[in-house]
N, CA, C and O atoms as CSV, one atom per row, in Angstrom:
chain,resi,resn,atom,element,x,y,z
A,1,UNK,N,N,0.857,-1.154,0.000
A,1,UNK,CA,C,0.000,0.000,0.000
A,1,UNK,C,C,0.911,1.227,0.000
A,1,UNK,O,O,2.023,1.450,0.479
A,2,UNK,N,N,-0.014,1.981,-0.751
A,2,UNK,CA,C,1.177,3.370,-0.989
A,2,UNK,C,C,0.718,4.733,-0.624
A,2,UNK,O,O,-0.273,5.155,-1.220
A,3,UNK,N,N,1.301,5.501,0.285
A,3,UNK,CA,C,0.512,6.993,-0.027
A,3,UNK,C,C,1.120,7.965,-0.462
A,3,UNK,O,O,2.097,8.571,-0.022
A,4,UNK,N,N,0.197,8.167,-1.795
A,4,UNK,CA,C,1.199,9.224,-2.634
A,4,UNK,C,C,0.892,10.143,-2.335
A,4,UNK,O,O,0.518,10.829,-3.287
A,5,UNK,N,N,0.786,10.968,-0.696
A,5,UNK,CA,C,0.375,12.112,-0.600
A,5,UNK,C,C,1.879,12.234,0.471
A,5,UNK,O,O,1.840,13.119,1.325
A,6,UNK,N,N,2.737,11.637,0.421
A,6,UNK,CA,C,3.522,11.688,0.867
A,6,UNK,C,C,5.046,10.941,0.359
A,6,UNK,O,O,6.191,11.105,0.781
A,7,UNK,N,N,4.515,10.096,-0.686
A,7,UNK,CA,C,5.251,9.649,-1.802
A,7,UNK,C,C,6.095,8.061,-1.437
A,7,UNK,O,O,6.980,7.651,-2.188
A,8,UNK,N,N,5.636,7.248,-0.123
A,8,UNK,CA,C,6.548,6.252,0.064
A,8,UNK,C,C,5.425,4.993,0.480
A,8,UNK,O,O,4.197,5.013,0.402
A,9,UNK,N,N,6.351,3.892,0.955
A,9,UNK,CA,C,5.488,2.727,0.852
A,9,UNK,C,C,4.956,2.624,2.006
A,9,UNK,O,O,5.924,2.432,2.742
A,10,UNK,N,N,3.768,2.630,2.819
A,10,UNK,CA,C,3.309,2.635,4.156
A,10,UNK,C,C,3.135,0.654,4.934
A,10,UNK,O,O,3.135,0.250,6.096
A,11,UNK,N,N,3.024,-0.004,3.721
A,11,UNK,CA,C,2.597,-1.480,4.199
A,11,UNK,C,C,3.022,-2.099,3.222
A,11,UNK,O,O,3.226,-1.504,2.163
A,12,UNK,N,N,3.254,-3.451,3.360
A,12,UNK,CA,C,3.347,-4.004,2.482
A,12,UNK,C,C,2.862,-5.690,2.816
A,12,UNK,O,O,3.097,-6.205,3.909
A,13,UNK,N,N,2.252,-6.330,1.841
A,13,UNK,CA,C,0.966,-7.693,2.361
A,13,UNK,C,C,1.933,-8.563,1.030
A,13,UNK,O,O,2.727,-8.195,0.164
A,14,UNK,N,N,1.302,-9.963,1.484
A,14,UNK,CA,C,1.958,-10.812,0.742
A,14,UNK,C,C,0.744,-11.033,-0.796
A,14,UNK,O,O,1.059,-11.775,-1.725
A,15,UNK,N,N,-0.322,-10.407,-0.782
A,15,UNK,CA,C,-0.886,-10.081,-1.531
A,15,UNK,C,C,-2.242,-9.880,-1.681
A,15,UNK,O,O,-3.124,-10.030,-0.836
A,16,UNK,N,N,-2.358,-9.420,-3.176
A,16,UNK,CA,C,-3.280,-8.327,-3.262
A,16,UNK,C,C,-4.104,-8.070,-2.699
A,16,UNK,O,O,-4.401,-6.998,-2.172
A,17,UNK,N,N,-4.956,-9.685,-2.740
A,17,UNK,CA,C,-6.132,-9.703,-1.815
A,17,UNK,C,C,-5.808,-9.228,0.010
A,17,UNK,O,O,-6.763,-8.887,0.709
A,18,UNK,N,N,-5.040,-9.253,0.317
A,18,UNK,CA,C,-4.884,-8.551,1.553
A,18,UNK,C,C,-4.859,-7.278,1.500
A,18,UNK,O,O,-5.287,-6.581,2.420
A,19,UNK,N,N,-4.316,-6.774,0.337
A,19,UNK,CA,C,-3.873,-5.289,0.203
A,19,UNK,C,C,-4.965,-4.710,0.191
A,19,UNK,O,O,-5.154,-3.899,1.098
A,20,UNK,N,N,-5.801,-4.873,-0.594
A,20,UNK,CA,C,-6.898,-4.381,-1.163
A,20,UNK,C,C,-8.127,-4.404,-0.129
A,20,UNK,O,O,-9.058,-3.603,-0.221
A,21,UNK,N,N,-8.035,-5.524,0.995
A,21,UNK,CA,C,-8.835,-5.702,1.955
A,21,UNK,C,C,-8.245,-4.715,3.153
A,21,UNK,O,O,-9.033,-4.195,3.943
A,22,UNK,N,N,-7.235,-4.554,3.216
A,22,UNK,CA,C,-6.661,-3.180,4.387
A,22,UNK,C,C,-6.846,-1.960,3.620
A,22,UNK,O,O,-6.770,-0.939,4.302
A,23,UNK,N,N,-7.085,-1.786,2.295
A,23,UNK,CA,C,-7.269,-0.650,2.057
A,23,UNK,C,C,-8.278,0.227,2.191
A,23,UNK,O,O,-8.323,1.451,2.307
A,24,UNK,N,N,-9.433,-1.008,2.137
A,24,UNK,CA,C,-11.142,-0.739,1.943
A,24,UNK,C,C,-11.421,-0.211,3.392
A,24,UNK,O,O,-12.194,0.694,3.707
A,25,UNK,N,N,-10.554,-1.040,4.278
A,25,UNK,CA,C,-10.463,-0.999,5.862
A,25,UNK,C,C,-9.766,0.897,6.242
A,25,UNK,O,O,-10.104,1.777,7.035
A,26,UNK,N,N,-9.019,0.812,5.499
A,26,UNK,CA,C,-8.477,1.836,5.955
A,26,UNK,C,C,-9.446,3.136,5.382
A,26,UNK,O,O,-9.488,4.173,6.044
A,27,UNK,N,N,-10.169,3.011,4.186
A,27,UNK,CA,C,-11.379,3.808,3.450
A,27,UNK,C,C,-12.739,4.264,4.230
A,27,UNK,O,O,-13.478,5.249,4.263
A,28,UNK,N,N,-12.653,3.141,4.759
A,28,UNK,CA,C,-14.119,3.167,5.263
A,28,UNK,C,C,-13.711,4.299,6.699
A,28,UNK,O,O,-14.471,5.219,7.000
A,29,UNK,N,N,-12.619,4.064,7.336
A,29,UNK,CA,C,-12.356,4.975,8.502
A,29,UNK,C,C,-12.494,6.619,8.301
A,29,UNK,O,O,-13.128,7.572,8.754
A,30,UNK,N,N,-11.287,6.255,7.138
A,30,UNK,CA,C,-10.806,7.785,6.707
A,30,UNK,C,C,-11.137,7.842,5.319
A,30,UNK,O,O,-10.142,7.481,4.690
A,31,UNK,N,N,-12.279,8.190,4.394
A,31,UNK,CA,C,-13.034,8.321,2.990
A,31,UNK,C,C,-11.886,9.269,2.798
A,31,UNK,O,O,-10.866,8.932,2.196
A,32,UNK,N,N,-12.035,10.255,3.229
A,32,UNK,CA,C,-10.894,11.241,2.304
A,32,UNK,C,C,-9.936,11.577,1.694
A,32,UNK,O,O,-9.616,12.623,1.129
A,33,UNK,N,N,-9.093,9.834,1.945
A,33,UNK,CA,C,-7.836,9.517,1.951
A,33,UNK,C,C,-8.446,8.962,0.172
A,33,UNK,O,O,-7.621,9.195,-0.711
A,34,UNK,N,N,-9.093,8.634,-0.054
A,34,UNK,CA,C,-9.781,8.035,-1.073
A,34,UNK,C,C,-8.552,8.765,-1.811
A,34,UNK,O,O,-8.126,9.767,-1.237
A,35,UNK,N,N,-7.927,8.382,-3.019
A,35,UNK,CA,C,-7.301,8.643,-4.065
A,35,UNK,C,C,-5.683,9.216,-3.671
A,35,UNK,O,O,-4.773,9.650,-4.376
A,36,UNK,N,N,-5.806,9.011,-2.357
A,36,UNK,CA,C,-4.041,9.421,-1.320
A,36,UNK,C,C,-3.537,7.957,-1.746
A,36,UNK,O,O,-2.874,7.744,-2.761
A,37,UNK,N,N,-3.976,6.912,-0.763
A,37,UNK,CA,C,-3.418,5.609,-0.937
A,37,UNK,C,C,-4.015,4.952,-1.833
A,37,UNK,O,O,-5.072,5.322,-2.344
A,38,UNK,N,N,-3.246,3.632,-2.196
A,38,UNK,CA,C,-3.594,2.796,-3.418
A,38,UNK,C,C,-2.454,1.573,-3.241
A,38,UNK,O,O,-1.285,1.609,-2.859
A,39,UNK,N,N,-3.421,0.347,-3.742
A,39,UNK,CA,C,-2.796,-0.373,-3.791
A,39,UNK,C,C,-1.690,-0.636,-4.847
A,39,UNK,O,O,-2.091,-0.169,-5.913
A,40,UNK,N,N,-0.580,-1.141,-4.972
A,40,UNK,CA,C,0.672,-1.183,-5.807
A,40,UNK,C,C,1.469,-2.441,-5.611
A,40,UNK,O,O,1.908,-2.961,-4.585
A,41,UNK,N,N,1.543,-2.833,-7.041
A,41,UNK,CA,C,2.155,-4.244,-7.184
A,41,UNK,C,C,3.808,-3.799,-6.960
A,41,UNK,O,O,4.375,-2.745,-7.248
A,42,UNK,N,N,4.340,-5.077,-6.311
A,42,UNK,CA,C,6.097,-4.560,-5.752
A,42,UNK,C,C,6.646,-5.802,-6.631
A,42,UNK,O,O,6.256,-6.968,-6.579
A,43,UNK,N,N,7.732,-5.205,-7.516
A,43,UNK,CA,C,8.081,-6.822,-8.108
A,43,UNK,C,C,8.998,-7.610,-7.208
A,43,UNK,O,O,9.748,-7.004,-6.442
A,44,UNK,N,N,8.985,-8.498,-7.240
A,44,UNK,CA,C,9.952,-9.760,-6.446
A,44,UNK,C,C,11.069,-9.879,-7.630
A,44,UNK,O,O,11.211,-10.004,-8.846
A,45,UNK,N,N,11.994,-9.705,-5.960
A,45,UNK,CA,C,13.531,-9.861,-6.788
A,45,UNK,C,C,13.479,-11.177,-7.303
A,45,UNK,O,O,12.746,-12.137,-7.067
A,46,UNK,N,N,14.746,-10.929,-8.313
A,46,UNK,CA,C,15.356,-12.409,-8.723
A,46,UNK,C,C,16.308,-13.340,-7.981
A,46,UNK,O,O,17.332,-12.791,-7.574
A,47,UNK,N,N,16.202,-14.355,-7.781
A,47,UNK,CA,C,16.763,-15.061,-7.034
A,47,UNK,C,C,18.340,-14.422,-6.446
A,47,UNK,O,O,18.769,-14.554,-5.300
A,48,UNK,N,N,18.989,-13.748,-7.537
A,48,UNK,CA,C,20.432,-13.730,-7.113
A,48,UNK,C,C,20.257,-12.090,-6.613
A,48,UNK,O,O,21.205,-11.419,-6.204
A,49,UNK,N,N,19.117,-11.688,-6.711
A,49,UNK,CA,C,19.391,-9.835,-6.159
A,49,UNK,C,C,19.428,-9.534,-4.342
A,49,UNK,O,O,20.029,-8.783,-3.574
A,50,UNK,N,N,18.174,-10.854,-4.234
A,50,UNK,CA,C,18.526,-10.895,-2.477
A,50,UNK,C,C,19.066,-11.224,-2.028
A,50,UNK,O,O,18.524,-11.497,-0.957
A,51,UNK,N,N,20.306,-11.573,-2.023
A,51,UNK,CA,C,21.253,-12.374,-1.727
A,51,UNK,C,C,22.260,-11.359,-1.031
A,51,UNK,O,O,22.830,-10.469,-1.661
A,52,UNK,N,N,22.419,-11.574,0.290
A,52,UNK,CA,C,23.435,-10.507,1.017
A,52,UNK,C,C,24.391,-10.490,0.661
A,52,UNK,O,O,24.785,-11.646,0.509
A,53,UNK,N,N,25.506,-9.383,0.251
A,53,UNK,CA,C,26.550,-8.711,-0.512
A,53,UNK,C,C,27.833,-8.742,0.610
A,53,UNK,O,O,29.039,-8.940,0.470
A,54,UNK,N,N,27.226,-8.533,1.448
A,54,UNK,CA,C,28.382,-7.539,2.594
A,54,UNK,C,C,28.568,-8.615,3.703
A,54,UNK,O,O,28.067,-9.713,3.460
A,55,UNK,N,N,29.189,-8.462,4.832
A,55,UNK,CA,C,29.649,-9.321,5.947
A,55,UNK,C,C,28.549,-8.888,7.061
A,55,UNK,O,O,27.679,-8.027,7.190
A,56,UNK,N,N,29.093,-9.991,7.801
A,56,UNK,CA,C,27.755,-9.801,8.977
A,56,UNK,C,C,28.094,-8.453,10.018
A,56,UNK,O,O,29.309,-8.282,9.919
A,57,UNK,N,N,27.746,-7.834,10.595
A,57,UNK,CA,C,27.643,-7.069,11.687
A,57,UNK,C,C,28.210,-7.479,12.862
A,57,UNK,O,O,27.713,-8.550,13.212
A,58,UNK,N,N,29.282,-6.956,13.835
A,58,UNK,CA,C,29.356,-7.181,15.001
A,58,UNK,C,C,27.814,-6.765,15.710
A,58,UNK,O,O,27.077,-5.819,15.429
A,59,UNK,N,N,27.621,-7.986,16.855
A,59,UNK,CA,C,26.456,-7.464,17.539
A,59,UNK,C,C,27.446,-6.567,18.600
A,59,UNK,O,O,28.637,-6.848,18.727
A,60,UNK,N,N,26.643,-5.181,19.525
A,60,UNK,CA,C,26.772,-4.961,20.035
A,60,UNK,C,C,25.828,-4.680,21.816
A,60,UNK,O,O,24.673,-4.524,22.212
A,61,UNK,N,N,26.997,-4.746,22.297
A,61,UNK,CA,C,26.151,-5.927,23.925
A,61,UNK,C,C,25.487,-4.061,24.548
A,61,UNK,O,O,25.996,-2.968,24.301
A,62,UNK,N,N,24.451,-4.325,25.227
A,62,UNK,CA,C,23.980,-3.473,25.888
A,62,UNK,C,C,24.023,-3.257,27.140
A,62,UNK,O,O,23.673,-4.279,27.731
A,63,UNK,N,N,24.408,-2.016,28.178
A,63,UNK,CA,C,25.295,-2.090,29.077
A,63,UNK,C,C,24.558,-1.098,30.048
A,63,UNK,O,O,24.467,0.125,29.952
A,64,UNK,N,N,24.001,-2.038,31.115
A,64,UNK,CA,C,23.382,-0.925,32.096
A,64,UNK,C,C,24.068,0.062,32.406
A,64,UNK,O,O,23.301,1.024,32.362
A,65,UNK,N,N,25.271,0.461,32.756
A,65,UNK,CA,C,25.860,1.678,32.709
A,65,UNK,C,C,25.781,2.395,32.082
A,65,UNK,O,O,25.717,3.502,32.618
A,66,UNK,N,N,25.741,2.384,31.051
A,66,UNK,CA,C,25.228,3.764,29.903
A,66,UNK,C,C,24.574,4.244,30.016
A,66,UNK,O,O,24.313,5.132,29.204
């Protein structure tokens, strides 16, 4: 789901039929938003694009003293 009254992606559902069912949801609350948000197909990467590039992260420990 998208609101282009602000130009970025607010949700994202594994599909449409969900999308489209939070949207109606979200319509019926707030009508005015009518033509702000919209549902929007996201393409799925190709197998080799998700694939992490970089090295892992040190975790860092959290320290009641701080």
């Amino acid at each position: 789901m998208v609101d282009r009254f602000v130009d970025q992606m607010i949700e994202y559902y594994g599909s449409r039929e969900q999308a489209e069912r939070a949207l109606r949801a979200v319509l019926e609350d707030e009508p005015k938003w009518a033509g702000m948000i919209e549902v929007v197909a996201v393409p799925q990467p190709a197998e080799r694009d998700w694939r992490p590039r970089g090295r892992y992260a040190a975790r860092f420990r959290c320290s009641a003293n701080s």
